[in-house]
C-alpha positions as CSV (number, residue, x, y, z in Angstrom):
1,X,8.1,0.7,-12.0
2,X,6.1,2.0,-14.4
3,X,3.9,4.8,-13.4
4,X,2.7,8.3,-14.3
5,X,2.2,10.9,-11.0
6,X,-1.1,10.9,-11.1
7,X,-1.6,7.5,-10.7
8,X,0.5,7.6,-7.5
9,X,-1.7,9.9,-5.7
10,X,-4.9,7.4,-6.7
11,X,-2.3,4.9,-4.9
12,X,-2.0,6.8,-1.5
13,X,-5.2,5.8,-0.5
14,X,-5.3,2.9,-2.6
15,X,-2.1,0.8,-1.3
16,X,-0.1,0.1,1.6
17,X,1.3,-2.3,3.3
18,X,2.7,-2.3,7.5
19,X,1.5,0.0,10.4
20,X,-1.4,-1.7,12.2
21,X,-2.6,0.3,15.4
22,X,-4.2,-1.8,18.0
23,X,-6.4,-0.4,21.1
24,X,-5.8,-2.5,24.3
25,X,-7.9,-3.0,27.8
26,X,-7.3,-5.7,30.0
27,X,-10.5,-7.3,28.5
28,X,-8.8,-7.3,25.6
29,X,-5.0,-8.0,26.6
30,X,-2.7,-9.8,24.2
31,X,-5.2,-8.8,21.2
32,X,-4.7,-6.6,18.2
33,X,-8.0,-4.4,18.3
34,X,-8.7,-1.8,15.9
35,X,-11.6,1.1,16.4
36,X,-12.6,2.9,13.6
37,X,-16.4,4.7,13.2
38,X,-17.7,4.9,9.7
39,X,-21.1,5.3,9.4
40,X,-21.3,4.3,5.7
41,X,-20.4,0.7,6.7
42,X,-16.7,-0.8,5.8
43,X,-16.9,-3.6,3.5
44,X,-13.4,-4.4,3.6
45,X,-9.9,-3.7,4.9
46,X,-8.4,-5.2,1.9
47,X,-6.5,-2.0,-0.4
48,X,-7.5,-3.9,-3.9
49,X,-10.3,-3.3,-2.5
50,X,-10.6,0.4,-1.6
51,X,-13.4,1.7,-4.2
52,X,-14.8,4.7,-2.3
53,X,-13.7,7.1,0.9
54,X,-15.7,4.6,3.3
55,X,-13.0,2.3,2.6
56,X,-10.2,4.1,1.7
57,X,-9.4,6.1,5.2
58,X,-9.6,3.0,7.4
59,X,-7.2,1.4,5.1
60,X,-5.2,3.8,4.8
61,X,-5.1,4.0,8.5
62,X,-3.9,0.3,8.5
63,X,-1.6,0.0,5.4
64,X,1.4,2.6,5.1
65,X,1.6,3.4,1.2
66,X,5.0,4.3,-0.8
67,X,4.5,7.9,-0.6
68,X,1.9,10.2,1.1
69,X,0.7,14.0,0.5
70,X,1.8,16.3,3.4
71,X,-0.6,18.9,4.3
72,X,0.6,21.3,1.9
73,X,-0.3,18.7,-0.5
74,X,3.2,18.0,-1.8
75,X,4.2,14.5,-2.8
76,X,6.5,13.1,0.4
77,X,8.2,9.9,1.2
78,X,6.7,7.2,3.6
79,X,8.2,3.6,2.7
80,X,9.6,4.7,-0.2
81,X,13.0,7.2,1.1
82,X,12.8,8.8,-2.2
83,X,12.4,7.7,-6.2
84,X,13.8,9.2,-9.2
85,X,11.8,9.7,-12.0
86,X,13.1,9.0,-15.4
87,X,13.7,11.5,-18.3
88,X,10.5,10.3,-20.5
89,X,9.0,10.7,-17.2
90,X,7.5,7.2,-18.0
91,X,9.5,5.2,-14.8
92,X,9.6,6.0,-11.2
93,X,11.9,4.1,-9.6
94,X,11.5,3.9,-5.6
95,X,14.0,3.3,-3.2
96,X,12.2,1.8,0.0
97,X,13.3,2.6,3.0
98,X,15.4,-0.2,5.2
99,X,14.4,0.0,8.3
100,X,11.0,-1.2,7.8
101,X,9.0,-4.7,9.2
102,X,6.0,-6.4,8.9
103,X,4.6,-6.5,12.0
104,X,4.8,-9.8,13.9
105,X,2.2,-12.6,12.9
106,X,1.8,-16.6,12.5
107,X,1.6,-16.2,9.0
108,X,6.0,-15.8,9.4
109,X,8.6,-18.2,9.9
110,X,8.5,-18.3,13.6
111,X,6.0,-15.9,14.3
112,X,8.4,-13.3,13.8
113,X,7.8,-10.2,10.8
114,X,10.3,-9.5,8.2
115,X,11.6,-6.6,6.5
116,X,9.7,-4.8,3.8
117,X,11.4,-5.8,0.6
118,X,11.0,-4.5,-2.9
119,X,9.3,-7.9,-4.1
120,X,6.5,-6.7,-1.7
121,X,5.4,-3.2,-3.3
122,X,5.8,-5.5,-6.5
123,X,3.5,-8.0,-5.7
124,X,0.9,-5.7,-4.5
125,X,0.6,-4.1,-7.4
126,X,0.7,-7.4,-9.3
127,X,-2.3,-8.0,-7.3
128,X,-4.4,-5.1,-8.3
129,X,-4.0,-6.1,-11.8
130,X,-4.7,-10.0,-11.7
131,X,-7.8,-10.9,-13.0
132,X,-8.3,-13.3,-10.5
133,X,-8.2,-10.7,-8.0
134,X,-11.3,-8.4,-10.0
135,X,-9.9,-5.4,-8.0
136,X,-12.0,-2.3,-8.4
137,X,-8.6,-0.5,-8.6
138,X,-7.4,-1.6,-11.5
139,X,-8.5,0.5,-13.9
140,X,-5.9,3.1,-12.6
141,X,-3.1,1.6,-14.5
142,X,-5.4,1.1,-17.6
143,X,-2.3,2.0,-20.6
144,X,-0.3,3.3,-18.0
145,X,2.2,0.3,-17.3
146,X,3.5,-2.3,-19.5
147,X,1.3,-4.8,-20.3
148,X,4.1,-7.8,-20.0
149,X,6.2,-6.3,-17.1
150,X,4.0,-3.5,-15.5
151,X,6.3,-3.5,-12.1
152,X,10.3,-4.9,-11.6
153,X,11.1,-5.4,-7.6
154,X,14.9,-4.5,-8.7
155,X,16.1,-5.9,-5.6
Protein backbone atom coordinates (compact mmCIF):
# COMPACT_ATOMS: atom_id res chain seq x y z
CA UNK A 1 0.00 0.00 0.00
CA UNK A 2 0.88 3.14 -0.80
CA UNK A 3 0.84 5.62 1.88
CA UNK A 4 2.86 8.45 3.54
CA UNK A 5 2.55 8.56 7.78
CA UNK A 6 0.76 11.25 7.87
CA UNK A 7 -2.00 10.16 5.93
CA UNK A 8 -2.35 7.14 8.40
CA UNK A 9 -3.10 9.10 11.32
CA UNK A 10 -6.02 11.11 9.12
CA UNK A 11 -7.02 7.30 8.66
CA UNK A 12 -7.39 6.35 12.45
CA UNK A 13 -10.39 8.15 12.74
CA UNK A 14 -11.24 7.96 9.20
CA UNK A 15 -11.29 3.95 8.65
CA UNK A 16 -12.10 0.84 10.24
CA UNK A 17 -13.73 -2.00 9.91
CA UNK A 18 -15.13 -4.80 12.97
CA UNK A 19 -15.84 -4.13 16.67
CA UNK A 20 -19.53 -3.25 17.10
CA UNK A 21 -20.50 -2.72 20.88
CA UNK A 22 -24.17 -3.34 21.59
CA UNK A 23 -26.17 -2.24 24.96
CA UNK A 24 -28.78 -4.90 25.88
CA UNK A 25 -32.12 -4.80 28.29
CA UNK A 26 -34.66 -7.34 28.16
CA UNK A 27 -36.71 -4.76 26.17
CA UNK A 28 -34.21 -4.96 23.94
CA UNK A 29 -33.06 -8.76 23.97
CA UNK A 30 -31.56 -10.37 20.80
CA UNK A 31 -30.87 -6.72 19.37
CA UNK A 32 -27.66 -4.97 18.57
CA UNK A 33 -28.23 -1.41 20.27
CA UNK A 34 -25.68 1.15 20.19
CA UNK A 35 -25.76 4.56 22.62
CA UNK A 36 -23.78 7.20 21.77
CA UNK A 37 -24.60 11.27 22.81
CA UNK A 38 -23.38 13.80 20.41
CA UNK A 39 -24.93 16.88 20.65
CA UNK A 40 -23.83 18.18 17.22
CA UNK A 41 -26.10 15.56 15.52
CA UNK A 42 -24.44 12.35 13.68
CA UNK A 43 -25.15 12.30 10.12
CA UNK A 44 -23.71 9.07 9.50
CA UNK A 45 -21.87 6.01 10.76
CA UNK A 46 -20.46 5.38 7.38
CA UNK A 47 -16.16 6.04 7.69
CA UNK A 48 -16.14 7.55 3.90
CA UNK A 49 -18.05 9.50 5.45
CA UNK A 50 -16.39 10.82 8.62
CA UNK A 51 -15.82 14.76 7.63
CA UNK A 52 -15.64 16.32 11.13
CA UNK A 53 -15.20 15.03 15.09
CA UNK A 54 -19.11 14.65 15.38
CA UNK A 55 -18.74 11.85 13.17
CA UNK A 56 -15.44 10.64 13.55
CA UNK A 57 -15.59 9.38 17.40
CA UNK A 58 -18.80 7.34 17.04
CA UNK A 59 -17.17 5.70 14.12
CA UNK A 60 -14.36 5.14 15.33
CA UNK A 61 -16.13 3.66 18.24
CA UNK A 62 -17.81 1.20 15.81
CA UNK A 63 -15.08 0.47 13.10
CA UNK A 64 -11.51 -0.79 14.43
CA UNK A 65 -8.85 1.02 12.05
CA UNK A 66 -5.24 -0.62 10.96
CA UNK A 67 -3.38 1.19 13.49
CA UNK A 68 -4.31 3.50 16.43
CA UNK A 69 -2.28 6.26 18.50
CA UNK A 70 -1.68 5.16 22.17
CA UNK A 71 -1.91 7.78 24.74
CA UNK A 72 1.59 8.69 24.38
CA UNK A 73 0.62 9.44 20.96
CA UNK A 74 2.92 6.82 19.32
CA UNK A 75 1.73 5.00 16.20
CA UNK A 76 0.55 1.17 17.64
CA UNK A 77 -0.99 -1.86 15.99
CA UNK A 78 -4.77 -2.65 16.08
CA UNK A 79 -5.73 -4.96 12.98
CA UNK A 80 -2.74 -4.48 11.43
CA UNK A 81 0.14 -6.78 13.83
CA UNK A 82 2.78 -4.59 12.44
CA UNK A 83 3.93 -3.11 8.75
CA UNK A 84 7.21 -2.42 7.44
CA UNK A 85 7.85 0.61 5.77
CA UNK A 86 9.88 0.71 2.70
CA UNK A 87 13.27 2.42 2.12
CA UNK A 88 11.87 5.42 -0.19
CA UNK A 89 9.49 5.46 2.63
CA UNK A 90 6.89 5.55 -0.17
CA UNK A 91 5.13 1.83 0.78
CA UNK A 92 3.73 0.60 4.01
CA UNK A 93 3.04 -2.69 3.80
CA UNK A 94 0.68 -4.14 6.80
CA UNK A 95 0.52 -7.42 8.06
CA UNK A 96 -3.17 -7.88 9.51
CA UNK A 97 -3.57 -9.64 12.24
CA UNK A 98 -5.28 -13.46 11.92
CA UNK A 99 -7.35 -13.79 14.44
CA UNK A 100 -9.78 -11.30 13.50
CA UNK A 101 -13.85 -11.70 12.37
CA UNK A 102 -16.56 -9.79 11.11
CA UNK A 103 -18.99 -9.92 13.52
CA UNK A 104 -21.98 -12.28 12.75
CA UNK A 105 -24.73 -10.81 10.23
CA UNK A 106 -27.31 -11.92 7.35
CA UNK A 107 -25.37 -10.18 5.03
CA UNK A 108 -22.78 -13.78 5.39
CA UNK A 109 -23.06 -17.06 4.00
CA UNK A 110 -25.07 -18.58 6.74
CA UNK A 111 -25.34 -15.80 8.96
CA UNK A 112 -22.04 -16.48 10.15
CA UNK A 113 -18.90 -13.53 9.96
CA UNK A 114 -15.68 -14.31 8.35
CA UNK A 115 -12.22 -13.42 8.94
CA UNK A 116 -10.76 -10.08 8.12
CA UNK A 117 -8.73 -10.51 5.02
CA UNK A 118 -6.36 -8.18 3.23
CA UNK A 119 -8.86 -7.74 0.20
CA UNK A 120 -11.00 -5.99 2.98
CA UNK A 121 -8.56 -3.02 4.12
CA UNK A 122 -8.17 -2.88 0.20
CA UNK A 123 -11.50 -2.37 -0.72
CA UNK A 124 -12.09 0.15 1.82
CA UNK A 125 -9.72 2.27 0.71
CA UNK A 126 -10.78 1.63 -2.89
CA UNK A 127 -13.94 3.04 -1.67
CA UNK A 128 -12.81 6.38 -0.32
CA UNK A 129 -11.41 7.09 -3.71
CA UNK A 130 -14.36 6.01 -6.16
CA UNK A 131 -16.05 8.66 -7.52
CA UNK A 132 -19.12 7.10 -7.22
CA UNK A 133 -18.67 7.01 -3.67
CA UNK A 134 -18.01 11.33 -3.40
CA UNK A 135 -16.36 10.58 -0.02
CA UNK A 136 -15.37 13.71 1.82
CA UNK A 137 -12.17 11.77 2.70
CA UNK A 138 -10.70 11.50 -0.33
CA UNK A 139 -8.67 14.24 -0.69
CA UNK A 140 -6.26 12.66 1.83
CA UNK A 141 -4.61 10.58 -0.65
CA UNK A 142 -4.61 13.52 -3.23
CA UNK A 143 -0.72 12.59 -5.05
CA UNK A 144 -0.04 10.37 -2.33
CA UNK A 145 -0.99 6.85 -3.95
CA UNK A 146 -0.73 5.63 -7.30
CA UNK A 147 -3.13 6.70 -9.51
CA UNK A 148 -3.60 3.15 -11.38
CA UNK A 149 -2.95 0.83 -8.30
CA UNK A 150 -3.23 3.10 -5.19
CA UNK A 151 -3.63 -0.22 -2.72
CA UNK A 152 -2.58 -4.23 -3.46
CA UNK A 153 -4.43 -6.77 -0.90
CA UNK A 154 -1.12 -9.06 -1.28
CA UNK A 155 -2.91 -11.88 0.11
Amino acid sequence: MFLRRDVIHFLFALMGLTSMFSCTTERNKGKKIFRYNESSGISTLDPAYARNQAIMWPVHQLFNTLVEVNQQLEIVPSLARHWTISADKRTITFILRTDVYFHDDPVFPKGKGRKLVAEDVAFSFKRILDPATASSGAWIFNNKVDAIQAFEAMN
